[in-house]
Each structure stands twice: as structure tokens, then as C-alpha cells.
C-alpha positions in Angstrom: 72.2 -11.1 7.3 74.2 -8.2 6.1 75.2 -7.4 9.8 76.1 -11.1 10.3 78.5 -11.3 7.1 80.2 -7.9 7.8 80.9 -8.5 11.3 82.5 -11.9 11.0 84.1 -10.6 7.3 85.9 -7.3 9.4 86.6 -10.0 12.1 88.5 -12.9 10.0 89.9 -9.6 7.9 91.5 -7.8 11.2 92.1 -11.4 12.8 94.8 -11.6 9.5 97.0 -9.2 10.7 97.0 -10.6 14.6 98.1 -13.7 13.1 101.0 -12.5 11.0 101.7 -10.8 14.5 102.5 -14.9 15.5 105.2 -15.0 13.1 107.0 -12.8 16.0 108.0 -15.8 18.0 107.4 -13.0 21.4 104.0 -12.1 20.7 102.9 -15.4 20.0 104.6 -16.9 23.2 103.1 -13.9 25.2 99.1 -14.3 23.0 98.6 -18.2 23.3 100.6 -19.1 26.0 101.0 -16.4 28.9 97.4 -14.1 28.4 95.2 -16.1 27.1 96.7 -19.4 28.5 95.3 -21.5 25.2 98.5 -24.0 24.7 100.5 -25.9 27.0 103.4 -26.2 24.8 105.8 -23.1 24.3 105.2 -21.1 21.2 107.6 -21.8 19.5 107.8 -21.3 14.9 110.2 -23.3 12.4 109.8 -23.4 8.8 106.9 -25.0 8.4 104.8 -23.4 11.4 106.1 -20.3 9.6 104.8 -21.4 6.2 101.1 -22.8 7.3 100.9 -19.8 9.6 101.8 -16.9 6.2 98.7 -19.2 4.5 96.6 -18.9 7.2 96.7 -15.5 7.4 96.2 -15.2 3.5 93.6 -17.3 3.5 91.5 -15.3 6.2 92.2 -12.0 4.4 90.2 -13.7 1.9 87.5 -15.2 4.0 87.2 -12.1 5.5 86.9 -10.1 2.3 84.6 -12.2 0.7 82.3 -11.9 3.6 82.6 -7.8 3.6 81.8 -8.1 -0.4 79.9 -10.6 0.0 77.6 -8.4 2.2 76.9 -5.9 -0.3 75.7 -8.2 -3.2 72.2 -8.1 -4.1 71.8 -12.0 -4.4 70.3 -13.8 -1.5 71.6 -17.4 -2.6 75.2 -16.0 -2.6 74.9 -14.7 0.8 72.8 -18.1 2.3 76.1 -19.9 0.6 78.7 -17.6 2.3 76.8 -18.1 6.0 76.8 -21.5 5.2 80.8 -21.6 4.8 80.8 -19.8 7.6 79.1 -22.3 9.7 81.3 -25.1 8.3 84.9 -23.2 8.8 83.8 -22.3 12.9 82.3 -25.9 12.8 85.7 -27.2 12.1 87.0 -25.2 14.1 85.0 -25.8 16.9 85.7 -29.7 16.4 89.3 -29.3 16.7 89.6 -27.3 19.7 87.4 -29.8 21.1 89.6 -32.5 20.1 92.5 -30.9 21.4 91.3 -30.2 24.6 90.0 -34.4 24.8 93.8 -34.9 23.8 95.0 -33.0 26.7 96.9 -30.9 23.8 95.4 -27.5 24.9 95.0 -25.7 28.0 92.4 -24.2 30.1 92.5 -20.7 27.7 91.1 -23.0 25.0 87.4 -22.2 26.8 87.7 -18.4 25.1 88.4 -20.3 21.5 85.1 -22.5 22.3 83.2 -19.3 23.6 83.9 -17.2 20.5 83.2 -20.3 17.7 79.7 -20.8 19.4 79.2 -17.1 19.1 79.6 -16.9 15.5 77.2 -20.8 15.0 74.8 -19.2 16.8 74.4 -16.0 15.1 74.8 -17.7 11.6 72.2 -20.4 12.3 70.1 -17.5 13.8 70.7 -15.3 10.9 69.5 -18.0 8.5 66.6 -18.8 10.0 
């Protein structure tokens, strides 16, 4: 359990950083569209891409700090609640990249996205059980 909510706490924490790498319109064109060939549509930021992407990236700094914390707490129930958040963000996520490759709104690089969401499910749901 420990394991679980370290690696995926060290993973959302590092994951930050390479996301306030996308406010660099290059590196996000070269990232999503040209390596990992995730999105059809050129990266491209404006304001508000700009603003959602800065909270993203706050926001997983978090996640992945409360996992790391969470990791060294001596209370089981906290750590059964944090896997279970877990679960429910790469749920979501999972969800939506789904939904965006039914839409036709993502491109074959999306797989790697899928690959890496059912990675962490299954290691949660393992981890719990």
C-alpha cells in the first residue's frame, strides 16, 4: 500500500513539472502531437488553455503530495481513502480518453494514455484487496 501511494504520489508530483513544460507552446506541439502522436489537432495554448493548464499542474503537485504524505501516515482508513481517490481521478480519466477517442477527437497515441490509466486501476484495486 505504501509502495502503491508513493509511486503514483512521485508520479502525479514529477508529472507537475512536465505539464508546466506545456505551457511552452514547442514542447507541447513536439509531446502530444509529434512523439507520442496523442492529438490530432495542433497544440496550440491561449488564455484559458494557459490558465486550466497552471491549475492542472497545481493541482497534481497536490495530488501527488498527498499521496507521498499520505504514505507515511500510520492510519489505514486514510490511506484506503487516498487509493480510493486515486481510483476515481484515473477512472475519470480513463473515461475521457475513451470518449475522446469514440469522438474521433484523439489520435492513435491516445493507446499509451489508456495503457498507463489501466496500470495504476489495476495496481490500486490490487493494492486494496
Amino acid at each position: 500500500m505504501d509502495t502503491f501511494l508513493n509511486a503514483i504520489g512521485w508520479w502525479n508530483f514529477f508529472g507537475s513539472f512536465i505539464m508546466l513544460g506545456f505551457l511552452h507552446e514547442p514542447f507541447g506541439h513536439n509531446i502530444l502531437n509529434k512523439w507520442t502522436k496523442i492529438f490530432f489537432v495542433k497544440y496550440k495554448l491561449n488564455y484559458w488553455s494557459r490558465l486550466w493548464l497552471f491549475w492542472a499542474a497545481g493541482i497534481n503537485v497536490f495530488f501527488g503530495a498527498i499521496n507521498i504524505y499520505g504514505s507515511k501516515w500510520h492510519f489505514i482508513e486514510v490511506k484506503h481513502f487516498l487509493i480510493y481517490s486515486d481510483l476515481l481521478a484515473y477512472s475519470i480519466f480513463l473515461i475521457l480518453v475513451l470518449w475522446g477517442i469514440a469522438a474521433k477527437k484523439l489520435a492513435a497515441g491516445a493507446a499509451s494514455v489508456i495503457a498507463i490509466f489501466c496500470f495504476w486501476l489495476a495496481w490500486g484495486i490490487f493494492v486494496l484487496n
